[in-house]
C-alpha positions in Angstrom: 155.8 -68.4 163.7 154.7 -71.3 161.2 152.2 -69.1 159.7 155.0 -65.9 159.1 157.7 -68.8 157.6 155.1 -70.4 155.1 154.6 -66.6 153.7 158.2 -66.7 153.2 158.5 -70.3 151.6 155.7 -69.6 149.2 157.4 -66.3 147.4 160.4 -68.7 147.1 159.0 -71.6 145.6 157.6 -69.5 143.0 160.6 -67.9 141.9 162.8 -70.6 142.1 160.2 -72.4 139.4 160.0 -69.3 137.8 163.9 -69.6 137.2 164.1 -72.8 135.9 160.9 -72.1 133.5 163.6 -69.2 132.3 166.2 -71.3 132.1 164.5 -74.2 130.2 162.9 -71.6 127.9 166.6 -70.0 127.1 168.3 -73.2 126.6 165.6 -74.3 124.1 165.9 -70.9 122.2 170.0 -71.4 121.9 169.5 -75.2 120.6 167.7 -73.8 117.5 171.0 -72.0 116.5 172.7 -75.4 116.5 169.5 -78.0 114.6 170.1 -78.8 110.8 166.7 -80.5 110.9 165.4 -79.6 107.7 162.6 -80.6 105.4 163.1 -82.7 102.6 162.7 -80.1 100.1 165.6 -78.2 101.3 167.3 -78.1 98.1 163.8 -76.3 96.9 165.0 -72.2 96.5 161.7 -71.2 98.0 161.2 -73.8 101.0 160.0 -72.3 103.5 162.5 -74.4 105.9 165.5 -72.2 104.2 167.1 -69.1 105.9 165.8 -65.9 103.5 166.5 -62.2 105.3 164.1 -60.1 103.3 165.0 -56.1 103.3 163.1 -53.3 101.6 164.6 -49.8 101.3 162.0 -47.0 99.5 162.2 -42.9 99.1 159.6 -40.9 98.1 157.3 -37.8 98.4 154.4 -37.6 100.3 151.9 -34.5 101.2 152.7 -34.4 104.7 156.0 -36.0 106.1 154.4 -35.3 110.3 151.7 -37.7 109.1 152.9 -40.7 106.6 155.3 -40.9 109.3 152.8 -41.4 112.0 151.1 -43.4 109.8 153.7 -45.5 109.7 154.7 -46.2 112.7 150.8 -47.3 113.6 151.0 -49.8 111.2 153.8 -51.6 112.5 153.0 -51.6 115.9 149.7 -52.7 115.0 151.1 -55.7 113.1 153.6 -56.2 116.2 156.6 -54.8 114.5 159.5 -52.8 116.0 160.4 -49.5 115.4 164.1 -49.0 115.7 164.1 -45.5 114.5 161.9 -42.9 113.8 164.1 -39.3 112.7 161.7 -36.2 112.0 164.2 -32.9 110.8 164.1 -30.1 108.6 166.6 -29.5 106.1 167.2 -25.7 105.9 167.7 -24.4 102.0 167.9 -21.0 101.6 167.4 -17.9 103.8 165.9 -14.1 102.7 165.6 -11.2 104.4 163.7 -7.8 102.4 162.4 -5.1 104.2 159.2 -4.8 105.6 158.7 -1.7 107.5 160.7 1.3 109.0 162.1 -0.6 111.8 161.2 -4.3 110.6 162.3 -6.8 108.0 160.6 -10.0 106.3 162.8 -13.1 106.8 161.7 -16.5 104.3 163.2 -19.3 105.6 162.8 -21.9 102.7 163.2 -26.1 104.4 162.0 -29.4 103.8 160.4 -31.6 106.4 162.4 -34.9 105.9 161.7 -38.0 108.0 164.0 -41.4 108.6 162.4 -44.8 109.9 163.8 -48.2 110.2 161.7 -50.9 110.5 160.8 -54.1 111.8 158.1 -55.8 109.9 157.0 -60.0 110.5 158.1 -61.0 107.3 154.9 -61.9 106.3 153.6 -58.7 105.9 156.4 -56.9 104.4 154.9 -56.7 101.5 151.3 -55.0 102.3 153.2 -52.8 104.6 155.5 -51.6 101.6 152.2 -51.2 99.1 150.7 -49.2 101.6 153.8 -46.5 101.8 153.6 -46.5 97.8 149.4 -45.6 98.1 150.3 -42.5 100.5 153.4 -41.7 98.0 153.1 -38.9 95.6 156.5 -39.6 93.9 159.0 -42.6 94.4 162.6 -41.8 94.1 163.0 -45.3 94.6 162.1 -48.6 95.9 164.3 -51.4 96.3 163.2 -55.0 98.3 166.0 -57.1 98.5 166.2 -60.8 99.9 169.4 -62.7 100.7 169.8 -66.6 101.7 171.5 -67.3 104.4 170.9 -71.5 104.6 174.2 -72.3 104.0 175.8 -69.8 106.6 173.4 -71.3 109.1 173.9 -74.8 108.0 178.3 -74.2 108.4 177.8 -72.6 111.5 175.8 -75.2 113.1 177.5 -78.1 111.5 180.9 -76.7 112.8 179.6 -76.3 116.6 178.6 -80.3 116.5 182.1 -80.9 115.2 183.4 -78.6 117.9 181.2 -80.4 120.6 182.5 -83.7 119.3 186.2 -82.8 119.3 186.3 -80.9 122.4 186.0 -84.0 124.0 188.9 -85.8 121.9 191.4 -82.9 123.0 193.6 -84.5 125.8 197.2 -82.9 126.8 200.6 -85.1 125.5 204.5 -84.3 125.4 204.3 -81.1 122.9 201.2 -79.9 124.6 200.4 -79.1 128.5 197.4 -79.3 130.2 197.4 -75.3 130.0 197.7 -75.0 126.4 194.7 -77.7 126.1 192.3 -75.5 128.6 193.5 -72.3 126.0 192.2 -74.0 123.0 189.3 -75.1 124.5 188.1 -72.2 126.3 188.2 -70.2 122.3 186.7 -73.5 120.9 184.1 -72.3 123.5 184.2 -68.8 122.7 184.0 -69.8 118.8 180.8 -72.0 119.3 179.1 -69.1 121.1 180.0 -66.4 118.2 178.3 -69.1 115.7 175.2 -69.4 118.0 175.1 -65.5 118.2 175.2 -65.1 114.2 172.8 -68.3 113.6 170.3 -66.9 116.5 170.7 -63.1 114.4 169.7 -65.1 111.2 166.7 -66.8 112.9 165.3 -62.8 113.9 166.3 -61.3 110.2 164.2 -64.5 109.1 161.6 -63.7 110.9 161.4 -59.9 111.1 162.3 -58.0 107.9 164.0 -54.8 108.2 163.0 -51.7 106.2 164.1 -48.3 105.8 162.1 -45.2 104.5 162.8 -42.1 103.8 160.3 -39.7 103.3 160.5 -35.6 101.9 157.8 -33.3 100.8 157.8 -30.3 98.5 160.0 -27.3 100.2 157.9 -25.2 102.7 158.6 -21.5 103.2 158.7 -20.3 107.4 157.8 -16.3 107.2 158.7 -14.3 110.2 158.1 -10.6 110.4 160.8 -9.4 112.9 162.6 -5.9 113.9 165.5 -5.6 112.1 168.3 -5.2 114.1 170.8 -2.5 112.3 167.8 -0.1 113.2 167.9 -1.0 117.0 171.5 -0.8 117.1 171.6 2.6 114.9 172.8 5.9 116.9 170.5 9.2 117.0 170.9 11.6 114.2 172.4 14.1 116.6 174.6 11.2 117.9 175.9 10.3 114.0 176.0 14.3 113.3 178.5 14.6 116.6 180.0 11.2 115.3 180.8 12.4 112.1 182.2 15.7 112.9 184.4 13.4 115.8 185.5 11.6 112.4 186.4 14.4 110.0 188.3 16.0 113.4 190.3 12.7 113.2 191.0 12.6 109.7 192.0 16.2 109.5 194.3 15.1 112.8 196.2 12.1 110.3 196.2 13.9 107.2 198.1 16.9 109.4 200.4 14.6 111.2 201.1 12.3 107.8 202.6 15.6 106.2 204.1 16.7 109.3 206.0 13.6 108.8 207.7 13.9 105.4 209.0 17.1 106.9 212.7 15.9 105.3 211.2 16.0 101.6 209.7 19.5 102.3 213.0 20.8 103.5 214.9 18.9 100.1 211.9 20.6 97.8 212.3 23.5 99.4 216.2 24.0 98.7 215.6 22.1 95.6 213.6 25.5 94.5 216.0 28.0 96.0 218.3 26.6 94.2 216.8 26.6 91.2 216.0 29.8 91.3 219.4 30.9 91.9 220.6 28.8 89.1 217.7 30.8 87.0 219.2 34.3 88.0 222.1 33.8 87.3 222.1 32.6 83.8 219.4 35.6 83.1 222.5 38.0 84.7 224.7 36.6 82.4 222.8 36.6 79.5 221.6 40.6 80.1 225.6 41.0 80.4 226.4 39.3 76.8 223.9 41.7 75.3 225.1 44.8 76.0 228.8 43.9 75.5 227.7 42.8 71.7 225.9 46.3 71.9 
């Protein structure tokens, strides 16, 4: 029984030590949000105690997009970096078909093997991590390294959580005020000093890990496919389009017969129109046959 319960105790001693190790390691890592312990040569624009986020953002060619790519992404594991995203695509241009053989056509599918990374470099090598993208480029469409400071944003931020911490402590309830309304602005003093942590603790990594994008393209690629072309598998027999067409003269011979069967009424009006003409015509030739032999 002893010997089954100090298995037991053993596991639990370690994790509970394991837990505060955590713990102690956690709260350290949030207390750097809040320090404005600086080095004396903080007013210096390149001390190394201020808060610069480097970025880097290039485009350009390269010979083989599969490869600069996976070239890439070895480097920055190997120098411990992150990578975010890695996007591999091709962009589709323009499409051709031309006929090949009896019952098969040629399709060209013209596209362009694109690929889109984002980064995470240690800031420290940044820079030979760039250069080496630029060696494998055959053409830069462009290459922009940016780099913000961000002292002062970390400096208000934790500045404003020691005032918070030393006024949260001042805040007691009086006549205009209840002890509800006093727990209210408290509890979003609380919230406020945590957002300020959050934004001083995302400095510290942009610090410390650069971020940088790439884009890479190379020179359009053509995709040829020889395939059956379908209007021949779909096309009837010739004995089936001879019995087809004679189907569809039948029909039209039907419509044309049944489109003059319908203007039947103008028939019948030409019809008497021309009886009636011709009566008109015999009797002015009577009449005129009559005049001649009277003046006779």
């Amino acid at each position: 029984m002893r010997s089954s319960l100090f298995y037991w105790v053993i596991p639990i001693l370690t994790l509970c030590a394991c837990q505060q190790q955590t713990s102690k390691e956690m709260s350290a890592y949030t207390n750097t949000a809040d320090t404005t312990n600086f080095s004396a040569d903080i007013a210096n624009l390149t001390s190394p105690s201020r808060k610069r986020m480097r970025t880097a953002d290039v485009r350009c060619r390269v010979n083989n997009v599969f490869a600069a790519t996976s070239r890439m992404e070895q480097i920055v594991n190997s120098l411990d970096g992150i990578v975010v995203e890695s996007t591999l695509q091709n962009v589709s241009r323009q499409s051709h078909e031309f006929p090949y053989t009896a019952d098969s056509i040629k399709r060209v599918q013209l596209y362009t093997p694109t690929a889109n990374l984002t980064l995470k470099v240690p800031v420290a090598q940044l820079d030979s991590v760039v250069h080496t993208l630029t060696d494998m480029a055959s053409y830069i469409d462009h290459r922009v390294l940016k780099e913000k400071d961000a002292t002062l944003n970390y400096l208000a931020n934790a500045l404003r959580n020691q005032q918070a911490a030393a006024n949260n402590n001042q805040v007691s309830p009086d006549k205009k005020t209840s002890s509800l309304d006093v727990a209210r602005y408290k509890d979003q003093q609380k919230d406020n000093v945590i957002d300020r942590k959050i934004a001083n603790l995302d400095i510290q990594d942009h610090v410390a890990y650069a971020t940088f994008t790439v884009q890479l393209f190379q020179p359009e690629l053509a995709d040829i496919q020889v395939m059956a072309n379908p209007r021949q598998m779909i096309r009837a027999g010739f004995g089936t389009e001879i019995l087809t067409a004679l189907r569809s003269g039948t029909e039209l011979l039907r419509a044309l017969i049944i489109f003059f069967l319908q203007l039947w009424p103008l028939w019948l009006i030409l019809l008497l129109g021309w009886i009636g003409y011709k009566k008109i015509i015999k009797q002015l030739y009577f009449q005129n046959g009559f005049n001649k032999s009277d003046k006779g």
